[in-house]
C-alpha positions in Angstrom: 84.3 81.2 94.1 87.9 80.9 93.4 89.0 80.3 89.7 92.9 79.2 88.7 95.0 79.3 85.4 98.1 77.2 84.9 100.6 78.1 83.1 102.8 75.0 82.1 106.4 74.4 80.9 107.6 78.1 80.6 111.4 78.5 79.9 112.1 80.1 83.1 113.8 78.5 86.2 111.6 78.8 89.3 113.7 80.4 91.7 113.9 83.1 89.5 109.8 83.0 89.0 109.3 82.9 92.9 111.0 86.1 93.3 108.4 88.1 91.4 105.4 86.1 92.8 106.6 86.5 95.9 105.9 90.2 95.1 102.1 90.0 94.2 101.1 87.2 96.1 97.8 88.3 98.4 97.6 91.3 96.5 93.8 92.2 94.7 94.3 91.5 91.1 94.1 95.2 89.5 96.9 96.4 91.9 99.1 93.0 91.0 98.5 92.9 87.5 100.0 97.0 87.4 102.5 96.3 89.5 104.1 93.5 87.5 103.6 95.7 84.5 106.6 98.1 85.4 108.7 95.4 87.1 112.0 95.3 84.9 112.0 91.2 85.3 111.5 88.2 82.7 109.1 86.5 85.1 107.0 89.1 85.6 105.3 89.4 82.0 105.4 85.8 82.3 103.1 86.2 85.6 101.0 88.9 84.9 99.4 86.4 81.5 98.8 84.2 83.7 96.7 86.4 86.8 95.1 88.5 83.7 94.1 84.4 82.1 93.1 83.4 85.8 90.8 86.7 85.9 89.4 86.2 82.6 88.6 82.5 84.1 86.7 83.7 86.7 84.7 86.4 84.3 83.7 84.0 82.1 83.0 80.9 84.8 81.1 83.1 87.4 79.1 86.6 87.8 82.3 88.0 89.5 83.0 91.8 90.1 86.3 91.8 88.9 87.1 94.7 91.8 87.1 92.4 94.2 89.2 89.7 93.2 93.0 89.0 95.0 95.3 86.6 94.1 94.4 84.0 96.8 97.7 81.3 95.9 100.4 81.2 93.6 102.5 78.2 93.0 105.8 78.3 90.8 106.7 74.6 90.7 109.9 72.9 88.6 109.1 70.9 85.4 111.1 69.3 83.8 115.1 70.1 83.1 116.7 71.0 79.5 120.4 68.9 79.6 122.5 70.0 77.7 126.9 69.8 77.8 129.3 72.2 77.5 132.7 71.3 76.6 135.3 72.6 79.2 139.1 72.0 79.3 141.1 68.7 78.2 138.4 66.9 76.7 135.8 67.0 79.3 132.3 68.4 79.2 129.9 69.7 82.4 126.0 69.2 82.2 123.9 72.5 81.6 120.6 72.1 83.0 117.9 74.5 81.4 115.1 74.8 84.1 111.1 75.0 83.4 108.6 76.3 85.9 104.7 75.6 86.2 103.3 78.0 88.0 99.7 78.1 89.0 97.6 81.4 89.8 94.0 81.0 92.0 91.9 84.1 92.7 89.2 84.4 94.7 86.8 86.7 95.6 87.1 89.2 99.1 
């Protein structure tokens, strides 16, 4: 039975995000959650709390071997934008926008 944790307005924008999920996505859980543990990138501690939430989901929901779980989907979606101005040259200012991600994990069982 698949089981999902959603992590929701994290400070990170989501093209950065889908770069490390791109990297675990399909993988079993153990391997992905390891893998993200030596990864030198912001999203991926931000990533591997969310698979180790969406695994501890699926312990406490089901009678799941945790062996056998993979990372069936993950979504990294945009919430909403920070604006914020900086001021540039003779008096004007340009908009900063300061990017949040959902992302959303699902495992399942092999």
């Amino acid at each position: 039975m698949e089981t999902r944790a959603v992590a929701k307005y994290i400070r990170i924008s989501p093209q950065k995000a889908r770069l490390v999920a791109d990297v675990v996505r399909g993988m079993d859980a153990d391997t992905a959650i390891t893998t993200l543990k030596f990864m030198p990138k912001k999203g991926a501690r931000i990533l591997r709390k969310v698979i180790e939430s969406a695994v501890a989901n699926a312990i406490q929901t089901e009678k799941v071997d945790t062996d056998t779980l993979y990372i069936k989907s993950i979504m990294v979606d945009g919430g909403p934008m920070l604006k914020r101005f900086r001021p540039r040259a003779m008096g004007r200012a340009t908009r900063i926008l300061k990017r949040t991600s959902h992302i959303t994990v699902v495992v399942d069982e092999a």
